[in-house]
N, C-alpha and C positions, 0 to 999 in steps of 0.2 A: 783683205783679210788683216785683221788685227795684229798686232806682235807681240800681243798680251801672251804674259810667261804664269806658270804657278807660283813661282817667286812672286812675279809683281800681284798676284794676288794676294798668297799670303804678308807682303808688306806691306800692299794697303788694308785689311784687316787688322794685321798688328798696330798700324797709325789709327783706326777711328777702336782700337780697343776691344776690336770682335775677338773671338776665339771660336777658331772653326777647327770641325775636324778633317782627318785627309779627302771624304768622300766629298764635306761642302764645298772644301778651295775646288775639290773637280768639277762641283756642279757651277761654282758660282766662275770660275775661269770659261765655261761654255755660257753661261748668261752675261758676261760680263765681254765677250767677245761678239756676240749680238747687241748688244749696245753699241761697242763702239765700231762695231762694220756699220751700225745703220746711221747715228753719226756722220759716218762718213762718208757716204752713201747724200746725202742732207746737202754739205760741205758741198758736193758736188753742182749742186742745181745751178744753173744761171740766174744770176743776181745782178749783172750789170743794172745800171740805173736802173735798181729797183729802190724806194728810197726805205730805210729804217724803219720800222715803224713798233709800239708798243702794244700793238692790238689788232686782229687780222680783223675787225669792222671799224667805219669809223665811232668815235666815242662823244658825246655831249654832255657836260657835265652841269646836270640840272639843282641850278642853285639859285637861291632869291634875294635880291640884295641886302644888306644889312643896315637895318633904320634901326633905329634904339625906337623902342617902343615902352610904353609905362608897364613895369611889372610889380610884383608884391612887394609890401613895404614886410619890413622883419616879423614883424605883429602879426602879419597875416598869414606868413609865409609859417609862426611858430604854434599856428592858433588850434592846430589837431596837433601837435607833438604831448607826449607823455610828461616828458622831463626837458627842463630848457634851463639853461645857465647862461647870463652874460646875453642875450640875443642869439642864440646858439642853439641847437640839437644838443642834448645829454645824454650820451649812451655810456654802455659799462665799458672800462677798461677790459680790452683780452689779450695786450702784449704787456710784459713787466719790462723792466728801465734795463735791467742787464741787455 
């Protein structure tokens, strides 16, 4: 069983900025005490040489290697654009300098 108080409720509500009223701290101190029994409950399991791991399947990270390959020369890359300046895409300003 947790040792979780209405204090420490209402103080971690006042640290992330909530504002609860008396009924929530009592609902959220009962759901907030089932979290951390089953936590702890968790904590419990045998883990001896069990090793770390990031992902309960293994993971293969399917990628292909990186050849430089011939791509668009600017010309070609601007030859459906509307508007182009400089070798460049021209679109409108939508942030001002302030």
């Amino acid at each position: 069983m947790s040792s979780l108080s209405r204090d420490d409720v209402a103080h971690l509500a006042d640290l992330a900025r909530i504002d609860l009223s008396d009924a929530e701290l009592d609902r959220m101190l009962g759901e907030l005490t089932v979290i951390l029994d089953s936590v702890a409950r968790v904590q419990q399991a045998p883990t001896d040489g069990v090793e770390p791991m990031s992902h309960p399947l293994p993971l293969t990270n399917v990628t292909r290697p990186d050849v430089v390959r011939p791509g668009l020369t600017a010309e070609q890359a601007l030859s459906g654009a509307p508007q182009r300046e400089q070798q460049r895409f021209s679109v409108p300003r939508i942030l001002t300098e302030d």
